[in-house]
N, C-alpha and C positions, 0 to 999 in steps of 0.2 A: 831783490837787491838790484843796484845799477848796472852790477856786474854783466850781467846776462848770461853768454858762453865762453867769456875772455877763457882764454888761457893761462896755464901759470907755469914756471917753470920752478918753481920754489914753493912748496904748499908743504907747513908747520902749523900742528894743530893737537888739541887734545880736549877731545871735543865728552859731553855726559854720555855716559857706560851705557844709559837706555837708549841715547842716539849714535851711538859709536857706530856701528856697520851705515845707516844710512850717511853718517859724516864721510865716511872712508869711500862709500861707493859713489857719494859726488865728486869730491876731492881726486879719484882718480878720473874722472870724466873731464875736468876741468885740465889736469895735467896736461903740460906739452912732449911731446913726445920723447922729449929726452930729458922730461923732469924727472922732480924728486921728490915724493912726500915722504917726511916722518911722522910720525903718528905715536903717540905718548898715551900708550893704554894699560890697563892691567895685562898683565901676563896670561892670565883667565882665558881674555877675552881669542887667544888664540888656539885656546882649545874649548869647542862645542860642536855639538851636533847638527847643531841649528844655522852652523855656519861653516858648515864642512865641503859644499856644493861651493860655497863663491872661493873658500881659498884654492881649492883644488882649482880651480881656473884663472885664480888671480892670487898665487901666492903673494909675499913680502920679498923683496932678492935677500934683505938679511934683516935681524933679528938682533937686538944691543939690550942684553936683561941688565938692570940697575942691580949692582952688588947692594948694597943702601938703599931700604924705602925711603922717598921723597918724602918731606915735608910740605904739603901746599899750604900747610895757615903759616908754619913758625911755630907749631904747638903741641909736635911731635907727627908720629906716623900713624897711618891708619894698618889695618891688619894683610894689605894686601903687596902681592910683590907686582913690580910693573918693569916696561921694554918701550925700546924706541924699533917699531915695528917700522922696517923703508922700504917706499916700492921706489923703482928707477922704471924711469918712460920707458927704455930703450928694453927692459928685461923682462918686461910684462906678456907672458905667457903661462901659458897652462904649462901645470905641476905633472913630471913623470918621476915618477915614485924610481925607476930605473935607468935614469939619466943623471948622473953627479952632476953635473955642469946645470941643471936646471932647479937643484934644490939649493933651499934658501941659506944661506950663510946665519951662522949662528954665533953671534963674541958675548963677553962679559965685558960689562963696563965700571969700571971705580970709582964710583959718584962718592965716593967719602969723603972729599975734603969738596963735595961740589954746593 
């Protein structure tokens, strides 16, 4: 892209399932330091094995699970439940499992009439 190493302070994206961590691990790279990505991914996708190493260093500051599976055609839901997973430039450190102040905020959100 023309982009090169711009920064961003504003990165919205919801990128395919088989590219999702390589999306997220550019996407924060690009970040400015007091940005904001949100990330529209299955719910899933924040718990695996395979990806246990990069959250643990690079948590979400919070977590927004969809009460309501999305629609992406118009043509009903597929079988999965999904989150608006956010990192914040400014919050971006490693995860201490015995720190309240450093683990990730967790809401519900009421997409039903969205």
């Amino acid at each position: 892209s023309g982009l090169g190493e711009a920064k961003f302070d504003f990165i919205a994206t919801n990128p395919p399932y088989k590219l999702a961590l390589k999306f997220l691990q550019r996407s924060l790279r690009l970040l400015e330091g007091h940005g904001i990505l949100i990330f529209l991914t299955r719910l899933g996708f924040l718990a695996s094995q395979s990806r246990y190493s990069f959250y643990k260093n690079r948590p979400p500051a919070e977590v927004w699970v969809l009460s309501k599976r999305p629609s992406f055609t118009g043509g009903g839901t597929d079988a999965q439940e999904y989150c608006f997973a956010v990192w914040r430039g400014d919050s971006m450190r490693r995860f201490d499992a015995n720190a309240d102040e450093d683990a990730p905020r967790l809401y519900w959100l009421n997409n039903k009439n969205l």
